[in-house]
N, C-alpha and C positions, 0 to 999 in steps of 0.2 A: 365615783365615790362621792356621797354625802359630805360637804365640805361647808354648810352653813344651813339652820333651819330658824327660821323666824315666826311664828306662832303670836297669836291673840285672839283670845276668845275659844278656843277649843279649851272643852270639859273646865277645869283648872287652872286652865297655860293660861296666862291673862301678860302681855307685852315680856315673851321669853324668845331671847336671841343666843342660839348657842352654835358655837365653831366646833367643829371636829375635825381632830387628825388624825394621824395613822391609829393611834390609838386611843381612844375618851373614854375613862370610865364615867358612868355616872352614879349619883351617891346622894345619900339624903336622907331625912327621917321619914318616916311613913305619913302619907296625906300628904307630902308637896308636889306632884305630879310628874316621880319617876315613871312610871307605868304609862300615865295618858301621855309624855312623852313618846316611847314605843308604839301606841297605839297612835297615835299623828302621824308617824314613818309608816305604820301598815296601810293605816287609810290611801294618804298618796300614793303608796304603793301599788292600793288595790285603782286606784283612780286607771292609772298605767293600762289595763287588762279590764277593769267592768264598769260598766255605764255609773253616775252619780249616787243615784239611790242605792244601787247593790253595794256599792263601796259602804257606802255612808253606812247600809244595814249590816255589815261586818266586822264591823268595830263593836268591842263586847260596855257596858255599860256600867254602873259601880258597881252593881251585884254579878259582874261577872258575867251579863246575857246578851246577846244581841237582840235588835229592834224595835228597838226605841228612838228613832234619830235623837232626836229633843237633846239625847242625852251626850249627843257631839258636842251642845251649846254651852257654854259658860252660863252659870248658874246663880244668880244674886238673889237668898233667902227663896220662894218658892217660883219665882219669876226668871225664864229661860232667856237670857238675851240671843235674840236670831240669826248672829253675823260674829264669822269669825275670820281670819286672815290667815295667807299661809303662805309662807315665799321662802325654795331654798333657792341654792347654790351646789353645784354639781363640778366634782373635776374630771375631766379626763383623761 
């Protein structure tokens, strides 16, 4: 079970540390990165089962599409910063 996800630099997430237990909702107003949340869990997910690039190209993008890496990056005004972090925590 997912028991800690720590994010920086994916899409939106910019230094986002979040705990889950048995049960997390997550909640929020539109734009703060409910969504690219989920989609950070799929990516590693996908990491798990397909090589780097496949993962990376299966994450869908703001319009909703896949194939665009870029669009994994955290984003300042029209300049793509290229490094993002990612470290959970697992229980068993």
């Amino acid at each position: 079970m997912l028991t800690r996800l720590k994010i920086s630099g994916f899409k939106n997430l910019v230094d986002v540390d979040v705990r889950f237990g048995a049960f997390t909702c997550i909640a929020g107003a539109n734009g703060v990165g409910k969504s690219n949340l989920f989609d950070a869990i799929r990516f590693l997910s996908s990491l798990a089962d397909l090589p780097l690039i496949e993962a990376a190209l299966s994450v869908r993008d703001e319009a909703g599409k896949t194939g665009d890496i870029r669009s994994l990056f955290h984003r300042v005004g029209g300049t793509y910063i290229l490094c993002f972090r990612m470290g959970v925590q697992i229980a068993r």
